[in-house]
N, C-alpha and C positions, 0 to 999 in steps of 0.2 A: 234875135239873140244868137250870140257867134256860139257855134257848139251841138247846140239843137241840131236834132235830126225829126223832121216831122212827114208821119206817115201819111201819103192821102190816101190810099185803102188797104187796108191788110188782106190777102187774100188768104181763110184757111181752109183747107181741106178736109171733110170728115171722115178720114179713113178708117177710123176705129172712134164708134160714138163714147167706147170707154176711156179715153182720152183727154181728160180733163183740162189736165195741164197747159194744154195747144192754146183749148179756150180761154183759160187763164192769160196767160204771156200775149195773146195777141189782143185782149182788151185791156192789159195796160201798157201795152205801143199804144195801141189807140187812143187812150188817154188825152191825147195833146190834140184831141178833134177831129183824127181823122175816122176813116169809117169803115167797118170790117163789109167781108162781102164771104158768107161761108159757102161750099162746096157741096153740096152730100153726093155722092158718084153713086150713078147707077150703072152698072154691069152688065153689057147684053153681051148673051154669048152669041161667040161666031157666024151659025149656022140662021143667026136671026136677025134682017134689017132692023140698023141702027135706029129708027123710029118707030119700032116694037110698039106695040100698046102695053102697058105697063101698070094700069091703073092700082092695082092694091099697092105696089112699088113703092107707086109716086105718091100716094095720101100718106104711105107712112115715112117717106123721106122729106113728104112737106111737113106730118108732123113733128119731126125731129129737127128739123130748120126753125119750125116756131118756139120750141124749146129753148133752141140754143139762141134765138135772135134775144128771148124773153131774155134769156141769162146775159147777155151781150148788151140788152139793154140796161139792167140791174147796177152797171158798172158805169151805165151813163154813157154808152159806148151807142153812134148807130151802127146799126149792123142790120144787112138784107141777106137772103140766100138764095140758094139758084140749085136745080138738079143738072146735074154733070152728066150725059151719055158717053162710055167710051166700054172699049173692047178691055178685056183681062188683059191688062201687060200694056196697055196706052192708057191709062189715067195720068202720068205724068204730061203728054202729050196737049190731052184736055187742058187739064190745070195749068199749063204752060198757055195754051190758047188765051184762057179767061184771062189769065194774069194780064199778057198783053193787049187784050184787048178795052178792059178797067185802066192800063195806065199805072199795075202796081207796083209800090213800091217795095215791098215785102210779101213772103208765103210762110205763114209759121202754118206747121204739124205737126202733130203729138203721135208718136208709135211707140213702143216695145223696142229693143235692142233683139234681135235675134241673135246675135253670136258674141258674146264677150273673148274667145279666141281669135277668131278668122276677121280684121278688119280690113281685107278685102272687100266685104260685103256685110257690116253688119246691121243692114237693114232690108226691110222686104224691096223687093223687085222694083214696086210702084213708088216707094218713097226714095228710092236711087231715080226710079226716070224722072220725078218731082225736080231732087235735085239736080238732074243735069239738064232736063229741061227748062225750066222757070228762067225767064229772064231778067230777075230780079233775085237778088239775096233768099236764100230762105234758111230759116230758123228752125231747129227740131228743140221740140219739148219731149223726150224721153220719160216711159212711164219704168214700171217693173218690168223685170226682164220675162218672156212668155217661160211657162212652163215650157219643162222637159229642156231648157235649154242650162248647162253647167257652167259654173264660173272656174275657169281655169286659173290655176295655182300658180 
């Protein structure tokens, strides 16, 4: 069908599990058959090789991948998930990696707007390297804006 655009994996990221929306939007791309593939990033700091042991981490960011696979499947959608290693300030980097290496078509994420003034940057650090990284399109589902942050007049 001339028009169609049909995803073959959506890649999301769980950067903030309160997020909904993310998951939302990218099970109905999916919709048309293709198959999500979610993220949960894990975090090691600096001073700690990258294959840390992590075990309480990792059961409960597998837990939260089987949640959200259940939810993804709900919708009819497949969907698998993966844990992410990457340092503070290179998770776009990661997510950049998977994408290419899956063959994605798309990266929808769901964040907070941090600054309704400054759009220089109104998004965290890691959802700017998302998008400069990602070698494919990607999609933000904006949630509420975090506290403390002002909407300018």
């Amino acid at each position: 069908m001339a028009g169609l655009h049909r995803h073959r994996t959506v890649v999301v990221p769980l950067l903030d599990p309160d997020q909904a929306q993310a998951l939302d939007l990218a099970c109905r791309l999916a919709a048309d058959g293709s198959r999500l593939l979610l993220l949960a990033p894990l975090f090691v700091e600096w001073e700690l090789p990258l294959d840390a042991h992590f075990k309480a981490e990792e059961a409960a960011l597998g837990a939260e991948l089987d949640a959200k696979r259940a939810l993804a499947e709900s919708y009819g959608v497949r969907a698998n998930g993966r844990i992410v290693r990457a340092r503070h300030g290179q998770v776009g980097r990661a997510v950049a990696e998977v994408a290419r290496e899956v063959g994605a078509s798309q990266v929808v994420l769901g964040t907070a707007v941090e600054s309704t003034g400054d759009f220089r940057r109104p998004f965290s650090r890691d959802v700017c390297a998302i998008i400069q990284d990602a070698p494919c399109p990607v999609l933000i589902a904006t949630g509420p804006r975090q506290s403390g942050v002002r909407a300018v007049a």
